[in-house]
Each structure stands twice: as C-alpha cells, then as structure tokens.
C-alpha positions in Angstrom: 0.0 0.0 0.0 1.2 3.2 -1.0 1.2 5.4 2.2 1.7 8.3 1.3 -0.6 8.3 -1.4 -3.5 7.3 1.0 -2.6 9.6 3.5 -3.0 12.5 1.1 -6.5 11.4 0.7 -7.0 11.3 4.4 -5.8 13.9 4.8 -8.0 16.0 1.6 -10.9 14.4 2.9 -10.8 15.7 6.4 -9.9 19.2 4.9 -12.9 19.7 3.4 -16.1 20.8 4.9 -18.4 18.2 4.4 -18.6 15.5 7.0 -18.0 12.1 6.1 -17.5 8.9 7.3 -14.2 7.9 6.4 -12.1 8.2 9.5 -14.7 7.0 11.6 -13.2 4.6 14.4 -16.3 2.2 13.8 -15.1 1.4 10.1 -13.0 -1.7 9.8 -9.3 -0.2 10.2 -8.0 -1.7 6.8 -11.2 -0.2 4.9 -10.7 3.3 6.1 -7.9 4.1 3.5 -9.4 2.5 0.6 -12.8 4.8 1.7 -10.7 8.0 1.9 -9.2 7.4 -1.8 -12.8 6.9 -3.1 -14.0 9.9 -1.1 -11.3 12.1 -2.6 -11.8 11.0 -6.0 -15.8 11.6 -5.6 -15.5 14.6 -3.4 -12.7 16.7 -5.8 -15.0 16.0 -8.8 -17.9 17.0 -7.0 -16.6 20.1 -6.4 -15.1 20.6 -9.8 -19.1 20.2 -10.9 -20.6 22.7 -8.0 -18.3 24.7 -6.7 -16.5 28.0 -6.9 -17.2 30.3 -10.4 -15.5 27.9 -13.1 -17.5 28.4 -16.3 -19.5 25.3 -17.7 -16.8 24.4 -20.1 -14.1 24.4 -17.7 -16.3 22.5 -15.3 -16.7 19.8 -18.2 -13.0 19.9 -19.4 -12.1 18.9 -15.4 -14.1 16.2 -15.3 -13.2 15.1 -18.9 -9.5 14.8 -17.4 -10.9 12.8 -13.9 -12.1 10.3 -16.5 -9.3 10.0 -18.3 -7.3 9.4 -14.9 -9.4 7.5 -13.7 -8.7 5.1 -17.0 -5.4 5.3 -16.7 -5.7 4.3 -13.1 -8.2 1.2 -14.4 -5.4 0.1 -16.6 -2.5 0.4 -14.2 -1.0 3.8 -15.6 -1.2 6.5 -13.4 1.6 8.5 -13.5 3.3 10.6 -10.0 3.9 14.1 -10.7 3.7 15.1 -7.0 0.5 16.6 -7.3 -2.9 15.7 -4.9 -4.6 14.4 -8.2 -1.5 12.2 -8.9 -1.7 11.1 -5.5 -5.7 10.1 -5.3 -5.1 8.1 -8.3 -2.4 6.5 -7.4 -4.3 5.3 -4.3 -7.3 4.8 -6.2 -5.2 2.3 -8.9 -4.4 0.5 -5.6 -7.4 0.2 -4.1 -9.4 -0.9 -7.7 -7.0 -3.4 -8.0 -6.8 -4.8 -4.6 -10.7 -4.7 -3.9 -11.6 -5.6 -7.7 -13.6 -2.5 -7.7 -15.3 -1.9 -11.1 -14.6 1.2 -13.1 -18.3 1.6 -14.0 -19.5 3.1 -10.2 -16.5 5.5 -10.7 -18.1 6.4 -14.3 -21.7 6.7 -12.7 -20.4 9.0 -10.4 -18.8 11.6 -12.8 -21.9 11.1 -14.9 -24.1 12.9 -11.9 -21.6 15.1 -11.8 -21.3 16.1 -15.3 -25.2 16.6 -14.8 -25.1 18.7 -11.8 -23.2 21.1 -14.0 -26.2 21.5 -16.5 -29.5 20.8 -14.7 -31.1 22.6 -11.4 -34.3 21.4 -11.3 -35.8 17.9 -11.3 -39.6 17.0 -12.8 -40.2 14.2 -11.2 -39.6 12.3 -8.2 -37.9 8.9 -10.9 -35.9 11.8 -12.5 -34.7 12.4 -8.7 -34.4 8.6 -8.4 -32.4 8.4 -11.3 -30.0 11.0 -10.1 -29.1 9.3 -7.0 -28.6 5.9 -8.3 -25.5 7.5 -10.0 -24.9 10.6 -7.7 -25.3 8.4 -3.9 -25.9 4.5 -4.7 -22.2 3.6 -6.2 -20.3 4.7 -2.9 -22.5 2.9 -1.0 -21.6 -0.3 -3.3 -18.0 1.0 -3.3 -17.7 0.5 0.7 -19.3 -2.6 0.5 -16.9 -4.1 -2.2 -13.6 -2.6 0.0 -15.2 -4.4 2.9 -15.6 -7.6 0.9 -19.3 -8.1 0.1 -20.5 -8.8 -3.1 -24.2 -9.7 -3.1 -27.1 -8.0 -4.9 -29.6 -7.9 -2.2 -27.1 -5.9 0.1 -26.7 -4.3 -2.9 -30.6 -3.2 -3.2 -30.3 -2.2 0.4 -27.4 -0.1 0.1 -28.7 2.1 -2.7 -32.5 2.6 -0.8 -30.2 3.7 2.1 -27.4 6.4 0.1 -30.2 7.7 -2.1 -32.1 8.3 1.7 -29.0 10.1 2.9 -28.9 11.9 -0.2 -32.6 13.6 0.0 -32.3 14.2 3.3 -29.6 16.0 3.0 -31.4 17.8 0.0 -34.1 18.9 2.6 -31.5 20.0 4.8 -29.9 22.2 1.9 -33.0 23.8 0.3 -31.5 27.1 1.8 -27.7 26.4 0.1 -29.0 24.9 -2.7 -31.5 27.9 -3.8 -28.9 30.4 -3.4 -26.9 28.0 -5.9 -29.3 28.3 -8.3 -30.4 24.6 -7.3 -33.8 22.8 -5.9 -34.2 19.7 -5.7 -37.6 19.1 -4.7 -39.4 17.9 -7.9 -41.6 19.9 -9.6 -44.5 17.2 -9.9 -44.1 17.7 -5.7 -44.0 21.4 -5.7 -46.9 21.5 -8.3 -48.6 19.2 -6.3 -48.7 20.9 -3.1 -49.3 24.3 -4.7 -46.3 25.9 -3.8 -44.3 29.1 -5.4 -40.1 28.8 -5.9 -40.4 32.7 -5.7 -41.0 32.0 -2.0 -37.9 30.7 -1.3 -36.2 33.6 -2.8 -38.0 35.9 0.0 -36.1 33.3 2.7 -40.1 32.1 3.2 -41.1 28.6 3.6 -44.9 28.8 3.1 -47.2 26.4 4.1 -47.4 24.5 0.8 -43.2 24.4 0.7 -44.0 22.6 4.3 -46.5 20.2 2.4 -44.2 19.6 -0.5 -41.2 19.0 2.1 -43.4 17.2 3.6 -44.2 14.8 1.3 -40.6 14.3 0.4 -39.8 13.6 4.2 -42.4 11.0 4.4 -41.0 9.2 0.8 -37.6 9.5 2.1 -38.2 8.2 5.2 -40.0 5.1 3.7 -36.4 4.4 1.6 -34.7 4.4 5.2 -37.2 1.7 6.2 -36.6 -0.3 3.0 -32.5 -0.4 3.2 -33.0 -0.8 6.7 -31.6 -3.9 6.8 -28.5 -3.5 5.4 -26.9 -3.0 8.8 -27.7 -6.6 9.6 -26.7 -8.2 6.8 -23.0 -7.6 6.9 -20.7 -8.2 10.1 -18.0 -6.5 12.6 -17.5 -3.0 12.4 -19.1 -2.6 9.2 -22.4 -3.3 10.5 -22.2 -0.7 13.7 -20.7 2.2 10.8 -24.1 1.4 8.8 -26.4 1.3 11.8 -25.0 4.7 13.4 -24.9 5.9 9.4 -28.6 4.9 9.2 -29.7 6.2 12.5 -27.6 9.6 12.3 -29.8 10.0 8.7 -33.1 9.7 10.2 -32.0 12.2 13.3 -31.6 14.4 10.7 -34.7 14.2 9.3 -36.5 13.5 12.6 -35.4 17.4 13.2 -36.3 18.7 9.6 -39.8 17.7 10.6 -39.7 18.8 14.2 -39.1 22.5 12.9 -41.3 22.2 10.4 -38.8 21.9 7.2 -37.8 25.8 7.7 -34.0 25.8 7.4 -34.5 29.5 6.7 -34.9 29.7 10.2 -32.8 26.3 11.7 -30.8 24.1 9.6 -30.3 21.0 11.4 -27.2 19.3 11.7 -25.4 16.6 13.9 -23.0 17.6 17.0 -21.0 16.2 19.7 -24.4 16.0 21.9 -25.6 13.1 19.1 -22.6 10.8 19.4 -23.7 9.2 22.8 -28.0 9.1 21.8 -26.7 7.3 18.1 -24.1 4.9 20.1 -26.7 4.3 22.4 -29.7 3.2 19.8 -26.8 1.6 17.9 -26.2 -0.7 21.1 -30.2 -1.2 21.2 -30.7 -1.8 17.3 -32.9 -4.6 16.4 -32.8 -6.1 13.3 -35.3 -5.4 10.7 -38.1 -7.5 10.4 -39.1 -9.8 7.6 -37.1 -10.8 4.2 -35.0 -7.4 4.3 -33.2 -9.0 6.5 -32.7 -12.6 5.5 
C-alpha cells in the first residue's frame, strides 16, 4: 500500500467541509484508506461540478481529465507528478485493484456530476431517483466491495439507504442549494402541493413548501425503512458504521420535521451531543423485520 498516497487522501478528505464517514473509528481499520481514496476521488469532482465560479466548459473539461485518470488508473498507468490528483489516483489504482472494484461506479459518479453542472431542477420524483442511483448509490456499493461483500440484495439495500441520505440532505440544503441556483424538490411535488419557488427567494417557507417537504420527508423516510436492513446483513465493524450511518440520517430528518422543514430559520445538523443518543440506539438496534433482512 502506497502510504503516502493514502494519506493524502485522508488527509484532503478531512480538509474539506463536508462531513463524512471515512475516519470513523467504527469502520474496519483496513477499509478506512481505501474509503478515503474513493471519497477524494468523488469529493474533488464533485466540487469541480458545484463549486466555486469555473465556467461550464471548464467544469466539463475537469471532469473530462478525472475520466481520463481515472482510465489510466483502471489500466494500471497512473503516472506521480507530486500533485494531490496524482496522489488520489495513485491510491485509487491500488485500491481498484486490490478490492476488484469496477470502473463503472467511478463512471456513474462523474456522470451525476457532469449533470449537476447543467440541470437545477428535477420534474419528477424517478428523474430524482435516477440522479441518486449514480450521484449516492455507487459509494455505498463502493464501501461494501472494500469491505468484501458482493451480493445484490445488500446491494438493493445499500442504494434505498445512500439515495435516503442523499434527499435528506437535499431537505437539509433547500436554503444552500436555492442560493446555488439549485432545488431539488421535484416539480411534480412542488406542483402538487401548490407551492411558489419565488417564496424561497424571499427566505419564506410557506405552508405549501412545508407540504411539499413534507411529502418528500415522508418518501424519504419510507427508503430508510426499506435499506434498513443492510446494517444486519454484513458483520464486525461494518455493520455498527451502517447502523450509526442509518440512524444519524433519520435524526436528521427527525429534526427537519420537528421545525417544520424551515431551514430559513434552523438548519439541522449533527453535534457532539448526538454521538452518545446514536451509540446508544446503535447498542439497542434490532434487526429489521421480515425478508430485508434474510
């Protein structure tokens, strides 16, 4: 294993300002560097995509060259130049080749990304669907894979779970994401409920916006229940990283609903006072009921 090379993308993962998961002490401790090197290949194009005031082209032309790196890393080729992209790759040819990791999530990935630079709003809640299975469902199968499961119901349980994480998160963001131009509540939602995008320009979360967040809250809260099972279905550390994963999610959203969806007012978040509640129900978990969990 290349140590410096994964140590780079420890240490470009804990950098940034998103939190994530990849130095947590419940993950196995040989999975954690193979995470961060997937993280910092996911989380560099991301912002590449989203971030900053890069023009469209440029955004595209970045993303064109993480593709073509992350070829050459497929095929055993990456070159060191000293730089933090040589360094990711180098870590991520590693870690493909060691966990037989297949370069088609990697591709699915910069796919969403190469969308994110084009489209802001969604029509319907499949076009949403559609979006996560590329944008949130391959890292979940990603972390699986490094951890050494290969099966396509943990599979299916996985994806309901990252595509969960991912809406929440969405709800959390309504705030960020307008002022990027962005929603992500789909319109057939928004139509539905009756509500006005104009009155999240004025910082306003109307009643229909709480209906239409509603609604969203109650769908995405019905994909936590179905992926539930995950959790039990793998073993060691793994499996208390995916229960406090899946119960820090649903906190979330527990508080998006307790305030009523208006992150105008209160964006909830996770802090130190969570850690010892999500240990706790972690110790108390149950499996899920039924052939989720077979």
């Amino acid at each position: 294993m290349s140590a410096a090379a994964y140590d780079a993308c420890l240490r470009l993962a804990r950098q940034h300002y998103e939190n994530f998961p990849v130095a947590s002490r419940l993950m196995p401790a040989r999975a954690r560097p193979h995470i961060a090197a997937v993280y910092a290949f996911a989380r560099l194009a991301d912002d590449f995509a989203d971030e900053g005031t890069r023009t469209p082209e440029a955004r595209f032309a970045l993303l064109d060259d993480w593709q073509a790196r992350l070829h050459a890393a497929a095929r055993g080729a990456t070159v060191d130049d000293g730089s933090d992209a040589a360094a990711i790759f180098l870590a991520l040819q590693q870690t493909m080749r060691e966990r037989d990791l297949e370069a088609s999530l990697f591709e699915d990935l910069l796919s969403a990304f190469r969308q994110d630079v084009t489209v802001t709003r969604y029509a319907t809640w499949a076009d949403l669907l559609d979006y996560s299975r590329r944008s949130a469902d391959p890292v979940g199968r990603l972390v699986l894979r490094i951890c050494g499961y290969r099966d396509d119901h943990l599979d299916a349980l996985s994806d309901r779970v990252c595509t969960a994480l991912q809406f929440t998160n969405f709800w959390q963001d309504v705030e960020r994401d307008w002022q990027k131009g962005r929603v992500y509540v789909p319109r057939d939602l928004v139509e539905a409920a009756g509500a006005d995008e104009r009155d999240l320009g004025r910082r306003r979360l109307s009643p229909e916006w709480r209906r239409a967040l509603g609604e969203a809250a109650a769908r995405t809260r019905a994909l936590f229940a179905e992926g539930r099972g995950v959790a039990d279905g793998v073993h060691g550390r793994l499996r208390w990283e995916l229960r406090a994963t899946w119960l820090g999610g649903t906190r979330i959203l527990d508080r998006l609903e307790a305030v009523g969806f208006d992150v105008f007012r209160r964006r909830p978040t996770l802090g130190a006072a969570d850690v010892v509640p999500i240990l706790w129900r972690t110790l108390a978990w149950r499996p899920a009921a039924g052939p989720a969990n077979r």
